[in-house]
N, C-alpha and C positions, 0 to 999 in steps of 0.2 A: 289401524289405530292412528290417533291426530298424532300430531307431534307433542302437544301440549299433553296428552297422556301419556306421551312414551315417555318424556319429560319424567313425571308425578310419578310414573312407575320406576324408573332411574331411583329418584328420590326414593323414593319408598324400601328400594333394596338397600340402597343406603345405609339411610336411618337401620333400617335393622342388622344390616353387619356391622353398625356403628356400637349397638346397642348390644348384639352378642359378642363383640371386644371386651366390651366393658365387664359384662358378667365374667365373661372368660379370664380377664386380668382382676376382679375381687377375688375368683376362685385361685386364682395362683396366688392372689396376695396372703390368700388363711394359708396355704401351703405351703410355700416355700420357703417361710420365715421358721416352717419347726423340722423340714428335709435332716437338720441334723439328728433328731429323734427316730426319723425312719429309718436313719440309717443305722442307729444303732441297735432298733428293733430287729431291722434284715441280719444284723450280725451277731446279734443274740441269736436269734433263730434259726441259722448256716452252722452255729458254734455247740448248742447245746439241747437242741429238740431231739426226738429219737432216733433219728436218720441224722444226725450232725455229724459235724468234723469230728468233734471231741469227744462225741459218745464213741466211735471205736476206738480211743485210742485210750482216755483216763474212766470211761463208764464200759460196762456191760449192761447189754440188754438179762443177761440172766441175773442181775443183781441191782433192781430198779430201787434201790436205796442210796446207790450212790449221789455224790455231789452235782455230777454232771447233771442226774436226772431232777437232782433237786431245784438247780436255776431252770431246766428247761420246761418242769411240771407235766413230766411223764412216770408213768411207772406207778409209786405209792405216793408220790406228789403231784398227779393228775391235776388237780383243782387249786394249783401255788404256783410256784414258778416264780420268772419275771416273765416271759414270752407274752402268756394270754395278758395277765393285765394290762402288759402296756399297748398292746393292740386294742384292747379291748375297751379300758381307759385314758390310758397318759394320750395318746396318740388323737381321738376325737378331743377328750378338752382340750387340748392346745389349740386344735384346729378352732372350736370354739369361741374358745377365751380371744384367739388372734382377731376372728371376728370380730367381734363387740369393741374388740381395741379399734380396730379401724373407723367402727361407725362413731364409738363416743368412748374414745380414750379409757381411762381404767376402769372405771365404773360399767362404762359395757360391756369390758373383758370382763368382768367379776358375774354380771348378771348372763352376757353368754355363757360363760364358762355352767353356774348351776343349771344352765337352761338345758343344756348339752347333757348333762348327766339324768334328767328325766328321759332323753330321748336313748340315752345307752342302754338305761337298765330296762326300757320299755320293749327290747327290742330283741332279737337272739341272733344277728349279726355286726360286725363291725358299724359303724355309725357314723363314719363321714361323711357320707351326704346329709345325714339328721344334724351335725356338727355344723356342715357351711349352711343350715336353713335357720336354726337356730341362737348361732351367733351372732351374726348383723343382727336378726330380730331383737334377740335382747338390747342390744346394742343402741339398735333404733328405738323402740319403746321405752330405755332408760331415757335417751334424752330426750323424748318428747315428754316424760314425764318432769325430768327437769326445769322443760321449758316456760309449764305452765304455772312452778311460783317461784320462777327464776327473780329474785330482787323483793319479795313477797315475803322471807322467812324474816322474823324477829331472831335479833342480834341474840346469841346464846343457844338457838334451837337448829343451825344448819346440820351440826355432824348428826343430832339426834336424825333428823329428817332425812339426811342423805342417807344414813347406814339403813332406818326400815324401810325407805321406800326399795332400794334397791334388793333389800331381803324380802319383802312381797313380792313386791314384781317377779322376783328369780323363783321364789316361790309357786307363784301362778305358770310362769314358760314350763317350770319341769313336772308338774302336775300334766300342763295340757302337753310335751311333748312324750309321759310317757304312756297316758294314753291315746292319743291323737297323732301327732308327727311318727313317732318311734315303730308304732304298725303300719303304716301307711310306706314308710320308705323300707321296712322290710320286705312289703310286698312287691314297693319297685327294685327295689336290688335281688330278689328273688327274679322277677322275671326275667329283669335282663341278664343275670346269668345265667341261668334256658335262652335267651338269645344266641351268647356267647358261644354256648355250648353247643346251640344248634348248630351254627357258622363254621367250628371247629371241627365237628364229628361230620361235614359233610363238606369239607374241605374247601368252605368260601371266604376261610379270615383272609388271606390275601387280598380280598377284593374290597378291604375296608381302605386300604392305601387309594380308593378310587377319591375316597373321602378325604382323607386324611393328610394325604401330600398338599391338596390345594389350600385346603384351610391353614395349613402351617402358613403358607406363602399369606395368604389374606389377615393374618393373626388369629384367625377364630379355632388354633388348636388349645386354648389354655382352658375353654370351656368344654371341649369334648375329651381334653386329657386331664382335666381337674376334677371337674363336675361327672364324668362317667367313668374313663380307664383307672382312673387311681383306687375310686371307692370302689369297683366292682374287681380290680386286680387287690387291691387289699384283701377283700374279703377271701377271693381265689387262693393268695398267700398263706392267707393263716388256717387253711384245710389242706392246701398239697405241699404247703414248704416255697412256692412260686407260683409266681404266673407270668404267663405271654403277654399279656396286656400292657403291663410295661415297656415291651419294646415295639409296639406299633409305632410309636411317635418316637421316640430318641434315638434309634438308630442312625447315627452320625451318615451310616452309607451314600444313600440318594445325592445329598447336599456336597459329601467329599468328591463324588462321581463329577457333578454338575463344575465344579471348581476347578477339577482336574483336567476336564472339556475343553476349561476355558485359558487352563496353561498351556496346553498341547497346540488350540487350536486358535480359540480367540484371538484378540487384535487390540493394539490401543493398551487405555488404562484399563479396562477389564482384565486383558490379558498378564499386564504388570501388578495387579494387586489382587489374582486370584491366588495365588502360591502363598500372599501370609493368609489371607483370607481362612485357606484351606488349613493352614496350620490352630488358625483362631476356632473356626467350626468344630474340629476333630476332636483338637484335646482340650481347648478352652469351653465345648458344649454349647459357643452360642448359637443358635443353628438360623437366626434370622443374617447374620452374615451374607449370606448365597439369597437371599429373597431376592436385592435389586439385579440380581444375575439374571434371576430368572422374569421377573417383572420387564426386563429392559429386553428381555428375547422370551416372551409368554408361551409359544411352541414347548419350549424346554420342559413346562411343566409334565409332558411328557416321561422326558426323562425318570423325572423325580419318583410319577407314578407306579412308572414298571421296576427301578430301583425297588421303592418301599415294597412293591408286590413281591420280589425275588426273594427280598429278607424274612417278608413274613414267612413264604413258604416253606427256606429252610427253616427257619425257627419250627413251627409245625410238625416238619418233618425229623427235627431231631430232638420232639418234643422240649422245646427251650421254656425258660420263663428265668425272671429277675425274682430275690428276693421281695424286696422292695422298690418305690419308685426310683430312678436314675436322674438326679438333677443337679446339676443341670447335665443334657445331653452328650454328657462327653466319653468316649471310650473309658476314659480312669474311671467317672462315674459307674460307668455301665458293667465294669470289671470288676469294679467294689462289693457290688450286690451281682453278679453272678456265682453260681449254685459250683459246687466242683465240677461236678460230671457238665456241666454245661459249656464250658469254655469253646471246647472244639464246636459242638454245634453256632456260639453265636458268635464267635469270631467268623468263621463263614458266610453268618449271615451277613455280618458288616460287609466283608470284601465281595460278598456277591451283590450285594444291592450298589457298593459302587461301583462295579467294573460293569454292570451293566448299567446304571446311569450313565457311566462315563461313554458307552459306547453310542447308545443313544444321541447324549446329546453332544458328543463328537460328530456323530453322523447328520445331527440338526444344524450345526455351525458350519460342517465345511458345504454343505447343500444351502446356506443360507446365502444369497447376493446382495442381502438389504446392508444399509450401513449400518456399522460396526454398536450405534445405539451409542447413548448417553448415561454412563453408570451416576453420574450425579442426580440426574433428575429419578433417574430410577429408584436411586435414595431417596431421595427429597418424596417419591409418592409412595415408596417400606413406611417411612416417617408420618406421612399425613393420615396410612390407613390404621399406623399402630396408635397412632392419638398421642404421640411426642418423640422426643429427639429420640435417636439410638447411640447405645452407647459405642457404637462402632462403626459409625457414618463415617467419621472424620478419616478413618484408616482406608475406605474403600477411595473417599473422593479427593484424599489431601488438600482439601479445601477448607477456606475456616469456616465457622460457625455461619450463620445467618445475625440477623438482627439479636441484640442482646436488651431486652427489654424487665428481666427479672431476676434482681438482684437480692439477696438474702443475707445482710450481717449476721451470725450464729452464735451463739456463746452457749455457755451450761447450762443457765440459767433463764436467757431470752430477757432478762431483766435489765443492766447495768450497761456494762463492757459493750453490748451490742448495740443496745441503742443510742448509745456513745458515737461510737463507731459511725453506727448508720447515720448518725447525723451527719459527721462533717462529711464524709463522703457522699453523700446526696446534694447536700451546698457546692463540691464539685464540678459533678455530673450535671448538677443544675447550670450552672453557671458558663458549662461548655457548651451548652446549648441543648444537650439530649433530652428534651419535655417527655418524652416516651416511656423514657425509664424512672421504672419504680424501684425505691431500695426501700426495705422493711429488716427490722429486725427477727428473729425468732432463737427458742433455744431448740440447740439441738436434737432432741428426742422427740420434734416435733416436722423435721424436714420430711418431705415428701423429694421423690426424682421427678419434679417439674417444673424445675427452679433451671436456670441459666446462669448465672456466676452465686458460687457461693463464698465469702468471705468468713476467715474464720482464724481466731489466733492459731500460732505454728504449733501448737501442741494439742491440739481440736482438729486441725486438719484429718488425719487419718478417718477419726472418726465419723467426721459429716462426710468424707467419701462413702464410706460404706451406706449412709441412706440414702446420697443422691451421684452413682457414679457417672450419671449422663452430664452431670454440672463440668461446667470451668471452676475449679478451685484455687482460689488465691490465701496466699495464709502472711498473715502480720502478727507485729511482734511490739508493735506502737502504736495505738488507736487513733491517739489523736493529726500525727503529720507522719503515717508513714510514706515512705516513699511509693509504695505499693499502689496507694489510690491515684498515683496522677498514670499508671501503669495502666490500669483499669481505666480512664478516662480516652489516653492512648489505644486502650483494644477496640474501646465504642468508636474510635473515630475511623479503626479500621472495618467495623465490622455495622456500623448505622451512619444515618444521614443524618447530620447536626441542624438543630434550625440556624436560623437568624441569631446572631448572639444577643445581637443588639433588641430581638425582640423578645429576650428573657427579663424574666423578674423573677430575684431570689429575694423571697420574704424576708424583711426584718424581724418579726415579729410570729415565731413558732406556734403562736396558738391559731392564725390561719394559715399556716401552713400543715400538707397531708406528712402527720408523723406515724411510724409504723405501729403496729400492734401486735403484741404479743406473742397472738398465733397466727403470726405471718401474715395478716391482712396489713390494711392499708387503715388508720382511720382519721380523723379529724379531733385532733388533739384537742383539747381543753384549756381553757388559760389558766396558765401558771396558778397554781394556786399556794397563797404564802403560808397558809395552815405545815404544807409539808415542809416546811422548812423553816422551824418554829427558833424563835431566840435565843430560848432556851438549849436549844442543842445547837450552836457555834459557839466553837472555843476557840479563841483568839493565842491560847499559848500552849500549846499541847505540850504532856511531858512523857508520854510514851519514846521509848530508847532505841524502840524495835519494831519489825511489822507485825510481829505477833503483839505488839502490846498496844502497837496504834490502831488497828483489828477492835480488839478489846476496848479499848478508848468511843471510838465510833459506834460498836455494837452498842454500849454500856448507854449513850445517850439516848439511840433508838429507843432501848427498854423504859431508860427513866421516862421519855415520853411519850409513853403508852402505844406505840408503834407496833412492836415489835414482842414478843413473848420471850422469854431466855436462850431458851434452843435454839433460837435465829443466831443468835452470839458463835454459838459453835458451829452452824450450819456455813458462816460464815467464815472462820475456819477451812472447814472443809471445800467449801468454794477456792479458794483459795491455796490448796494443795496440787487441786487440778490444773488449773492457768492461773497466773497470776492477773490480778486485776490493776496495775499501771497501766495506766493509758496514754503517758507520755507529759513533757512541759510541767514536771513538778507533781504532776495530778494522780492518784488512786480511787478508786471506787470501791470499797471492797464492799461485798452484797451475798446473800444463801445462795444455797443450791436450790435448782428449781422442784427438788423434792422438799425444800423446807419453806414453801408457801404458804404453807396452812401456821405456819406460825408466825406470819402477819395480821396485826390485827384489822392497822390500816395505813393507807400509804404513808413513807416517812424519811424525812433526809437529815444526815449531820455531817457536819460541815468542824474539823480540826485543822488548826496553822499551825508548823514547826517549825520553833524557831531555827532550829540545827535539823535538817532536811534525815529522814528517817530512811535509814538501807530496806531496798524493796527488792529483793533477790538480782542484787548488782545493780539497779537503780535507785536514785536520791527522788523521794517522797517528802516536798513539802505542803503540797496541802491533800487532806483524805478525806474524800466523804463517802460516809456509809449511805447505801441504798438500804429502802425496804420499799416497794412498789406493787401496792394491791391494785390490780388492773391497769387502764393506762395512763392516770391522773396525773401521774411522775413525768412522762414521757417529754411532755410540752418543757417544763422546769429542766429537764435535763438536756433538751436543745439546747436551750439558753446559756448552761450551765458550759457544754461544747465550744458553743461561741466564743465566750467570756476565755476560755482556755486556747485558742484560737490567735489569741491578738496580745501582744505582749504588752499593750499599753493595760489591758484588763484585767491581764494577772499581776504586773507590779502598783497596780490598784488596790487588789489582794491583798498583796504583801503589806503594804501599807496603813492598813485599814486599821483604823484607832479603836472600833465599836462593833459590837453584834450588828448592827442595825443599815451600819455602810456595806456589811459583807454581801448581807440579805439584800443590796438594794441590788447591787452589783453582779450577784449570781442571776436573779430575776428580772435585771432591766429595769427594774423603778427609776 
């Protein structure tokens, strides 16, 4: 073979471990977002099936009328219960519904979700894998249907339009999944459980850890333990009470063994940051921790191998299985959904599969002469195979970050506050020279963990952790000059190359400059438009007392100018109970929650001066303006609006200002 094929065939492996990552991490993403329902299913079913904890103690099997029988639907309640439905249903539509949400937000959680229910009832087993087929599809076919008279509907006709296309369309998916899909994946979840079972009954599960170990290291186990062990151990679960299939992959063992190698024996920072490592792996479940261990000494995979093999076979041999899934991989997990009678079996398995890891690759490190390896770069290639940061890079390499080029201001709403925010902090970063870096707005229920700093007020903080814990999180408390952004400009200086100062240019003028978009993109603002911010709504002497009334004041203008429908008034409100909308220098913003966008008619700004500065939960609010922003048309005027508040000669301009007419020229640069 040339070189230049061996080359293309490189490539071509690649691209396709690249591409079953990706499947592999859709499938964990339907998944893992509903693990709390499995787990409550596995504990329903530990607690009150026939064999349960609590049938011997408050049921009799001679007296199948009791309550116990009654939750678990045995006995004269055979066909009730909670157990069967929620396996049966609650459990696939979630998985569903989470689908469709990831391909196209709610609307294709709604059409996955009905789609999923044609493929359940079409079918006479569990239906998780009909679930992850099902869901993105709805998901995807909503919005390609959207696509096509996306800006096309007459003003009065969207909600009719949106509610029956997405009612046909769901229509049609559970039609075709429950004749079509629904047989088709009974017949593969039949066979491969005759796989299963063949493997089992002739004592080869063991030898799937041949499989199994490696791919965890390469990341492609989230599609072989998404996409096959889970739906084919569900299905096992809800006829024997458990299955084995659960613990092929989360057995903490192998990776504790591998860590523990490297305490005993290792060298260097490997050696120093294998003992929290091993603490994180165990009880923390993250089991990609030990990958650069093993990536930075590949031999080791060994280890890992005959580990996993050790565990399956006790397991096997003391007939084991989990309730349900165990996730994340941690012994508490693993312990949670263990069966009673099972404990001594798979705690064995645990400490056998690491004590033979560990000997393993004790024995591969003190035989090894090469130098001791690079646990950073070893990261740095976990990192480039899993297709983004880890959340737990920084703990192996005590190293900082890499380049920081993907900034994300957050708020509720993605509306106001944020791109507030993101404005002057982009004027910043710009101005220190970082051309690289992008700062965008978004609201929060829209973040992905692919983001590299996420800013967000101190009372949102928690929250935007939990969608993106691999982010640098910085939390303010003052939008407009807090201290925090020149904090953040200091981290790029630590963490990126500056250009030329001198050879930046920060726009005057926001409608050519790139303002953020909504959902998180980037896009090319529009110029100001003075429609939104009509004469009519600036009031030059406000008499509101309170922030509740200067709320009301700013709502009430939106409405009178057709902006804004009522429930925006409240909505705004409730914005506002959440984080407060000061943004600092006198200024409020108060704006809806990103749930009450549909009662925007069309974009719209109002603009109130206090004379006697208005208490805004322990700050002085002297001037408010209400947001309503349909799409990004606001975004450009609210730059500007940034600026003006920016420079103290602009706002005692404000203050000043004799006329509606000076306000408007002033907020918009006229």
């Amino acid at each position: 073979m040339s070189e230049a094929d061996a080359s293309t065939t490189a490539a071509q492996r690649t691209g396709l471990r690249v591409r079953v990552q990706k499947f592999g991490t859709a499938l964990s993403n339907m998944v893992m977002p509903n693990i709390g329902a499995f787990i409550a299913w596995g504990l329903l079913t530990a607690l009150f099936i026939e064999s349960g904890w609590l049938t011997g103690i408050f049921g009799s099997l001679d007296d199948p009328h009791g309550w116990v029988a009654k939750i678990g639907g045995w006995g004269a309640f055979e066909n009730g219960g909670i157990v069967s439905p929620m396996i049966t249903y609650l459990l696939p539509i979630l998985i569903g519904y989470t689908g469709g949400r990831m391909v196209h937000g709610n609307r294709g959680a709604v059409v996955g979700a009905i789609a999923t229910v044609g493929v359940i009832t079409g079918s006479d087993v569990p239906m998780f894998m009909g679930a992850m087929i099902m869901g993105p599809l709805g998901g995807y076919l909503m919005r390609k249907l959207d696509a096509l008279w996306a800006g096309k509907i007459k003003p009065g006709f969207e909600m009719l339009i949106d509610n029956f296309s997405a009612g046909i369309l769901g229509l049609i998916l559970a039609v075709l999944g429950f004749f079509g899909v629904g047989p088709l994946v009974s017949a593969f979840t039949r066979a491969a459980g005759n796989a299963v079972n063949f493997l089992v009954n002739h004592d080869l599960l063991p030898l799937t850890s041949i499989f199994i170990e490696p791919a965890k290291v390469l990341f492609l186990n989230n599609a072989i333990n998404h996409g096959v062990l889970t739906p084919l151990g569900t299905a096992q679960a809800a006829e024997t009470g458990k299955s084995i299939l659960f613990l092929l992959e989360t057995n903490p063992g192998p990776g504790l063994g591998i860590l523990l190698a490297y305490t005993f024996f290792g060298q260097g920072a490997a050696r120093a940051s294998a003992p929290g490592a091993a603490i994180i792996q165990f009880f923390g479940g993250i089991h990609e921790i030990y990958f650069p261990y093993v990536l930075m000494k590949p031999r080791l995979i060994l280890a890992a191998i005959l580990g996993g093999m050790t565990g399956v076979f006790i397991n096997v041999l003391f007939n084991d299985g989990l309730r349900a899934p165990a996730a994340p991989g941690s012994i508490i997990a693993i312990y949670a959904q263990t069966p009673g009678d099972n404990f001594v079996g798979i705690t064995l398995s645990v400490v056998g599969a690491a004590a033979v890891s560990l000997v393993v690759a004790g024995f591969l490190l003190k035989i090894d002469k090469s130098d001791d390896g690079d646990l950073a770069a070893a990261t740095a290639e976990m990192e480039a195979m899993k297709g983004r940061k880890s959340s737990v890079s920084s703990m192996l390499t005590g190293a900082a970050r890499g380049p920081i080029t993907d900034i994300v201001f957050a708020c509720d709403a993605g509306m106001g506050s944020s791109a507030m925010g993101a404005s002057v902090l982009r004027r910043k970063i710009q101005k220190a020279g970082f051309a690289d870096v992008t700062v965008v707005n978004q609201a929060i229920s829209n973040l992905a963990d692919t983001h590299d700093l996420i800013v967000t007020h101190k009372d949102l903080t928690e929250r935007a952790r939990q969608s993106t814990p691999s982010a640098i999180h910085i939390s303010v408390d003052d939008f407009m000059s807090s201290p925090r952004y020149d904090e953040i400009v200091e981290l790029l200086g630590q963490t990126n190359t500056a250009a030329d100062t001198k050879d930046v240019v920060v726009e005057e003028d926001s409608a050519s400059t790139p303002t953020p978009a909504s959902n998180g993109g980037v896009a090319t603002a529009p110029a100001p438009t003075l429609h939104a911010l009509a004469l009519e709504s600036i009031v030059l002497h406000g008499t509101a007392t309170s922030r509740d009334g200067a709320i009301d004041e700013a709502g009430r203008l939106l409405v009178d100018c057709g902006a804004v429908e009522e429930s925006y008034v409240a909505a705004m409100h409730e914005r506002e109970k959440s984080v407060a909308t000061f943004m600092g220098n006198g200024l409020a913003i108060p704006h809806g929650t990103n749930e009450a966008k549909g009662a925007i008619v069309r974009t719209g700004l109002s603009f109130v001066r206090y004379d006697d500065p208005v208490d805004w939960k322990g700050k002085s609010a002297e001037f408010v303006i209400g947001i309503a922003g349909a799409g990004k048309d606001h975004l450009a005027l609210l730059n500007k609006i940034a600026k003006v508040f920016l420079k103290a000669d602009d706002v005692e301009r404000l203050r000043s200002a004799q006329t509606a007419e000076e306000v408007r020229d002033i907020l918009t640069g006229a």
